[in-house]
N, CA, C and O atoms as a MOPAC input file, in Angstrom:
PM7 MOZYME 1SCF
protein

 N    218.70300 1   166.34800 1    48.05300 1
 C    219.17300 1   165.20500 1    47.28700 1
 C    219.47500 1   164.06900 1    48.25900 1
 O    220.05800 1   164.23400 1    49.33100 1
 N    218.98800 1   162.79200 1    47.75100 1
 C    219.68700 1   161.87100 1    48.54500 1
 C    220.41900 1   160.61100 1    47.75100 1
 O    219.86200 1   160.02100 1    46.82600 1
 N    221.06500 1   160.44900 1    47.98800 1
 C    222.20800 1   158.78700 1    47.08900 1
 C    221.39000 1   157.36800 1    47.34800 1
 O    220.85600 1   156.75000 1    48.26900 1
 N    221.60000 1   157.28200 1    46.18500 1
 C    220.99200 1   155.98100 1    45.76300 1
 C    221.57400 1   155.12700 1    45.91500 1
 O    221.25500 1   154.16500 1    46.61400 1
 N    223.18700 1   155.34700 1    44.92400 1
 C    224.23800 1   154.46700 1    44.44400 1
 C    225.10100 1   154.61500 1    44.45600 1
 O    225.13800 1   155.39800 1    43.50700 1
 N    226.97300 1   154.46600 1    45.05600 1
 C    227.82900 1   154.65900 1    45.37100 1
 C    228.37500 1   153.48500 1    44.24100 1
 O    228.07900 1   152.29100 1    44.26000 1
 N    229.31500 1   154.22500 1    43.19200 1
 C    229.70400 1   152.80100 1    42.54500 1
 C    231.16500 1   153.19500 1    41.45400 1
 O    230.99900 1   154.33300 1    41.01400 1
 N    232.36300 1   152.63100 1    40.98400 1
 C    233.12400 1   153.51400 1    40.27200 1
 C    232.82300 1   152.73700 1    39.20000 1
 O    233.65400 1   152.81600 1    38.29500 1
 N    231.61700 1   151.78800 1    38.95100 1
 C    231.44200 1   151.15600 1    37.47000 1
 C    230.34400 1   151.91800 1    36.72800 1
 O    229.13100 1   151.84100 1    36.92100 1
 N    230.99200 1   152.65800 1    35.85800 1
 C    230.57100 1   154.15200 1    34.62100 1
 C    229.63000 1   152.99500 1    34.18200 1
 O    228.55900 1   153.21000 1    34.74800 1
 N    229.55800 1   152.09100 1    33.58100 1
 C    228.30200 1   151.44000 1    33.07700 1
 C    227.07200 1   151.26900 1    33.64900 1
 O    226.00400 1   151.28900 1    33.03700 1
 N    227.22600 1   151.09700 1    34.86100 1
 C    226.16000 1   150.12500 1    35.60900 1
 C    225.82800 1   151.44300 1    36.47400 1
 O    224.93800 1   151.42200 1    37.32400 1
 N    226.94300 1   153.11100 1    36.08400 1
 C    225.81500 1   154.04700 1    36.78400 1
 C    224.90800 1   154.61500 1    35.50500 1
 O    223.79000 1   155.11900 1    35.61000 1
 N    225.66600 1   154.41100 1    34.26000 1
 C    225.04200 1   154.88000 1    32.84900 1
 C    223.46500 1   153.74100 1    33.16300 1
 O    222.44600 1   154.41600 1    33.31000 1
 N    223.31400 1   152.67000 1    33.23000 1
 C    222.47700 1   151.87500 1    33.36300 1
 C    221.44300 1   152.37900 1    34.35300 1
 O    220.25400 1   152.50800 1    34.05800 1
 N    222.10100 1   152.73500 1    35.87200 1
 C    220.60900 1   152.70700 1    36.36400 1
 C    220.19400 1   154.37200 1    36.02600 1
 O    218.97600 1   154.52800 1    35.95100 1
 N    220.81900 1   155.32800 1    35.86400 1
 C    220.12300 1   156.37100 1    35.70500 1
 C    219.54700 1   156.22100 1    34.31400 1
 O    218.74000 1   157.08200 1    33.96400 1
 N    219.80500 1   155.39300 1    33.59700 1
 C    218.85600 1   155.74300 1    32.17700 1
 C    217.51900 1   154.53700 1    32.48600 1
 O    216.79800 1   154.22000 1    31.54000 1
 N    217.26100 1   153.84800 1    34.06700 1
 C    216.19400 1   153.05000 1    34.18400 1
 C    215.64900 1   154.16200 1    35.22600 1
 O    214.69600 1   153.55100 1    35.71000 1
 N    215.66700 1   155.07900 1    35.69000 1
 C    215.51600 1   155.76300 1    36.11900 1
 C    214.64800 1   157.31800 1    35.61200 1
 O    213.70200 1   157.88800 1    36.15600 1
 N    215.52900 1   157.71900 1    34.19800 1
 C    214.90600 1   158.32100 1    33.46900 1
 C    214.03200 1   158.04400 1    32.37700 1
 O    213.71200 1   158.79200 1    31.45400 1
 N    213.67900 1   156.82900 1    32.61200 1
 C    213.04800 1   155.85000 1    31.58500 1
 C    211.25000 1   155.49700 1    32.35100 1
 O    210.24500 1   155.04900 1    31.80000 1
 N    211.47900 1   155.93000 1    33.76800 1
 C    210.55600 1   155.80200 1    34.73400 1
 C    209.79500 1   157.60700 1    35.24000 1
 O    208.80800 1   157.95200 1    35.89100 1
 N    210.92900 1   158.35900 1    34.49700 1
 C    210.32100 1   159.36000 1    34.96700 1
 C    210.91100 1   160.31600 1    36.12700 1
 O    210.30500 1   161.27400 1    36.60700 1
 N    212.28600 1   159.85400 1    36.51200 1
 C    212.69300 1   159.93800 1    37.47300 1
 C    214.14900 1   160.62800 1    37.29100 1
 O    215.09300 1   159.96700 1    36.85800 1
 N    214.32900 1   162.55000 1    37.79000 1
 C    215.68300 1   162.71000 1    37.33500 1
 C    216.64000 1   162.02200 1    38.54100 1
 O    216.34700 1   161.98300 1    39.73700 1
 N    217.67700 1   161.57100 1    38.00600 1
 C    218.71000 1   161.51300 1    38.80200 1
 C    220.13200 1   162.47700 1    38.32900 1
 O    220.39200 1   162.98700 1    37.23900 1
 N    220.93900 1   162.48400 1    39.68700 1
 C    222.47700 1   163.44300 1    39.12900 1
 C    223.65200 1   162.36300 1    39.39900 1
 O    223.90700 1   161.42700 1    40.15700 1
 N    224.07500 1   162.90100 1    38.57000 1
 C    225.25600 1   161.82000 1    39.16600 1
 C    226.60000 1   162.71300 1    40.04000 1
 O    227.28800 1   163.55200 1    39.46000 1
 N    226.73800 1   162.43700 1    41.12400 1
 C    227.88900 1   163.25600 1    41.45100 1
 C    229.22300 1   163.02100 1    41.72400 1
 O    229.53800 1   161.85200 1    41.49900 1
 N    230.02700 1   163.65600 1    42.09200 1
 C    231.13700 1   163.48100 1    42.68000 1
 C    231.94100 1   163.08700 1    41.06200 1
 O    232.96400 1   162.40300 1    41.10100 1
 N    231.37900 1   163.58400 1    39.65200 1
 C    232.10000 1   162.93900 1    38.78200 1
 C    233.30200 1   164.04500 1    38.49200 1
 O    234.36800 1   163.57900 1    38.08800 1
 N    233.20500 1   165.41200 1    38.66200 1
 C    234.44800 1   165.99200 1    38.01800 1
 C    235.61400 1   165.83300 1    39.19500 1
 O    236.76700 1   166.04200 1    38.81900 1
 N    235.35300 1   165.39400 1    40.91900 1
 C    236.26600 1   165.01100 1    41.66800 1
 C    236.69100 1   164.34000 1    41.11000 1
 O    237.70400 1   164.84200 1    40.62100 1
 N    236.50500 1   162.93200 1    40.67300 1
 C    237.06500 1   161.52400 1    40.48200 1
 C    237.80200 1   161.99800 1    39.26500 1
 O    238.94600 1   161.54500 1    39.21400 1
 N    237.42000 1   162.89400 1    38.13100 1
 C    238.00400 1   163.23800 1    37.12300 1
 C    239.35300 1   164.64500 1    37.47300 1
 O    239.96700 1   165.43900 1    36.76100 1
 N    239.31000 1   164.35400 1    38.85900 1
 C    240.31900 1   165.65900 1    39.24400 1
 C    241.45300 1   164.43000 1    39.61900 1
 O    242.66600 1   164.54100 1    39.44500 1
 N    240.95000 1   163.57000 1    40.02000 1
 C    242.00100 1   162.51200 1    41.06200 1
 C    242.40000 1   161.66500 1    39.89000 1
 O    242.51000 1   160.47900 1    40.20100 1
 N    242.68300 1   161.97300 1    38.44900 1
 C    243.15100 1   160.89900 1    37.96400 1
 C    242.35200 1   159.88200 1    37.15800 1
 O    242.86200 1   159.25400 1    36.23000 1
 N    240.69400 1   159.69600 1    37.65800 1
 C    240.03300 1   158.57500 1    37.54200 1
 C    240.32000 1   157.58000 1    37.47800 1
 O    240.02000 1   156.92400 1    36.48100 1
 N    241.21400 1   156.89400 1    38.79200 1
 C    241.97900 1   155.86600 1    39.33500 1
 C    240.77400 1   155.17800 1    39.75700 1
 O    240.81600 1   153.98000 1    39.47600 1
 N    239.44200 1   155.64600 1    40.49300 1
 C    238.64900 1   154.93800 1    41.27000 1
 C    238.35000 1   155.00700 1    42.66300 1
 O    237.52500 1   154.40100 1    43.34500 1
 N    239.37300 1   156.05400 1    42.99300 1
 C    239.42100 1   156.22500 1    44.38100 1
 C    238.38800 1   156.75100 1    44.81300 1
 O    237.91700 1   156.04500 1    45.70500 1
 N    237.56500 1   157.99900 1    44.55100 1
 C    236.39300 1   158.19000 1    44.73100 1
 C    235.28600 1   157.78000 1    43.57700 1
 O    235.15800 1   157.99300 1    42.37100 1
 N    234.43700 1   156.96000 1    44.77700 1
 C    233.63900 1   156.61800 1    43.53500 1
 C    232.75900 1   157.58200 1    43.77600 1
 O    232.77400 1   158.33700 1    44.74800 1
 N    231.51100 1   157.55800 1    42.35800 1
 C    230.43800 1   158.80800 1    42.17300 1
 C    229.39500 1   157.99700 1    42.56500 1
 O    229.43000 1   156.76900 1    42.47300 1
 N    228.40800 1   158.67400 1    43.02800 1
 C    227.01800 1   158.90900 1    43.52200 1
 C    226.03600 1   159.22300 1    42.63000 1
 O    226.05600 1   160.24800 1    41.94900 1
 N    224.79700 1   158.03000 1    42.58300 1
 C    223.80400 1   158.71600 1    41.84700 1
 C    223.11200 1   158.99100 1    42.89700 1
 O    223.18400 1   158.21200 1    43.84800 1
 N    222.18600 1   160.28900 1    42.98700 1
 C    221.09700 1   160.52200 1    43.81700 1
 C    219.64200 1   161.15900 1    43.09200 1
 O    219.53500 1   161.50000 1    41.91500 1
 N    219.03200 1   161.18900 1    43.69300 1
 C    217.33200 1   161.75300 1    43.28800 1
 C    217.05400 1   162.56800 1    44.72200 1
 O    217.49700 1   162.38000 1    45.85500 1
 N    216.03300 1   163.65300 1    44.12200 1
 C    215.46200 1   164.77900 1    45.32400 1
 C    214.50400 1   163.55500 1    45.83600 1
 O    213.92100 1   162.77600 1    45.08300 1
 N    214.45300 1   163.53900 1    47.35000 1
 C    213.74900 1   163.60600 1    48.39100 1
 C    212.50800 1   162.75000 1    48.03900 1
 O    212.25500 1   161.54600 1    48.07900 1
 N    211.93500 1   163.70800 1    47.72800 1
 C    210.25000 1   162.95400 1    46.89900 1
 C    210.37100 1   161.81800 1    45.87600 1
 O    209.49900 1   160.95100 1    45.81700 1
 N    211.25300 1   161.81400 1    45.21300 1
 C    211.79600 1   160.34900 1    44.86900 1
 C    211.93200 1   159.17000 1    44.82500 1
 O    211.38100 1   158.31100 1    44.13800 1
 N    213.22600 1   159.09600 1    46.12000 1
 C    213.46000 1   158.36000 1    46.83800 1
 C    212.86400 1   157.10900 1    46.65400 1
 O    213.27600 1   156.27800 1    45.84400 1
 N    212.03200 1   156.97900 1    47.29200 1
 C    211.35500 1   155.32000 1    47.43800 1
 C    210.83900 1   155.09400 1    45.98000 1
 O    211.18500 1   154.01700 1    45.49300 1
 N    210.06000 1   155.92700 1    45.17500 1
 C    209.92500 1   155.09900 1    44.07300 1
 C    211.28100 1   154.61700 1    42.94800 1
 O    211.23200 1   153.76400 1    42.06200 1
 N    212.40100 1   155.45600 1    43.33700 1
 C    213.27000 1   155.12300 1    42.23400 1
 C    214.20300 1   154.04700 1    42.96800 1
 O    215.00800 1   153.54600 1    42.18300 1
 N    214.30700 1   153.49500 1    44.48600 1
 C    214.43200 1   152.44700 1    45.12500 1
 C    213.61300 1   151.38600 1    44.09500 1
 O    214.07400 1   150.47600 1    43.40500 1
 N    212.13900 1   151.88000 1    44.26800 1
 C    211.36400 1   150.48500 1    43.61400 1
 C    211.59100 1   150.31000 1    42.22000 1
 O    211.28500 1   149.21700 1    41.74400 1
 N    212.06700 1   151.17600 1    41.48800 1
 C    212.54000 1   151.00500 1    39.93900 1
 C    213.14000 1   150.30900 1    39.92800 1
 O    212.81300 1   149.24100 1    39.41000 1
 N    214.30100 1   150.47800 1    40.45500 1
 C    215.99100 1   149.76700 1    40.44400 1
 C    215.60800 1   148.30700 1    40.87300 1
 O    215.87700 1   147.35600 1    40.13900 1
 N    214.80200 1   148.11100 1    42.40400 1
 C    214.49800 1   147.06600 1    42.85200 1
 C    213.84200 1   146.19100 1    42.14600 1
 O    214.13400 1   145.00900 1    42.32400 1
 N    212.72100 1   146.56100 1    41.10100 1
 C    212.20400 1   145.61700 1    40.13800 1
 C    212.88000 1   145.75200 1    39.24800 1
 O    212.16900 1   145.54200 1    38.26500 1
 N    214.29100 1   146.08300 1    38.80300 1
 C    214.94200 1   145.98000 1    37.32500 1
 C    215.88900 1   145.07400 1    38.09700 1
 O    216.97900 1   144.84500 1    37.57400 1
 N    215.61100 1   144.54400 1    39.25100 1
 C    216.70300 1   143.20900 1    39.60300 1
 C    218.01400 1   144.44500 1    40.18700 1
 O    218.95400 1   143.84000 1    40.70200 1
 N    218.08800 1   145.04500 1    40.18500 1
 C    219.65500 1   145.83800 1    41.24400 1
 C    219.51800 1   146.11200 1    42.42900 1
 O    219.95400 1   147.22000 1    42.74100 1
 N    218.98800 1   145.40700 1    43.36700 1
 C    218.86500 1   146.06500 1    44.24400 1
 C    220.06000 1   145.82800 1    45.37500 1
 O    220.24300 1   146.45300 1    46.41900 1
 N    220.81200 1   144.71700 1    44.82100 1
 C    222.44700 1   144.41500 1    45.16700 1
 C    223.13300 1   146.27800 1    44.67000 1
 O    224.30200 1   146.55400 1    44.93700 1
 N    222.65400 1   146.81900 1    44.30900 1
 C    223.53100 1   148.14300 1    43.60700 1
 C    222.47900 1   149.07200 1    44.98900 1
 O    223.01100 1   150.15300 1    45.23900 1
 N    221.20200 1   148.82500 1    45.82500 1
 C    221.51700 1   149.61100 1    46.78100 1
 C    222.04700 1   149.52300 1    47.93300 1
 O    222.20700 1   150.53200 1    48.61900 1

C-alpha cells in the first residue's frame, strides 16, 4: 500500500476515493478507527492509499479532477 492523501476533512476523503472508484481504482482509507479511538478531535488525520500498481494512475485521476493541492 502506499498514501495518497493525509487529510482530517471526511468529505474531501469521501470525494477523492469515490473519484477513484469511479476510475477503477480501490482505495482504503486508514488510520480511521485510531482517530475514532482518540476522540475524533483531528489529531490523527486518516490516509487514503492504493496498492503499488496504482499509484501513478490514481495520482493522475486526482490530478485531472483538479486536487492535486490534496497530494
Amino acid at each position: 500500500m502506499r498514501e495518497l492523501v493525509r487529510t482530517n476533512d471526511l468529505v474531501k476523503l469521501s470525494w477523492l476515493q469515490a473519484l477513484l472508484a469511479d476510475a477503477g481504482i480501490e482505495a482504503v482509507v486508514l488510520d480511521a478507527y485510531t482517530s475514532v479511538m482518540e476522540g475524533s478531535i483531528g489529531a490523527i488525520p486518516r490516509r487514503l492509499a492504493v496498492i503499488e500498481a496504482d499509484f501513478a494512475r490514481a495520482r493522475r485521476v486526482l490530478e485531472a479532477a483538479g486536487e492535486e493541492t490534496s497530494l
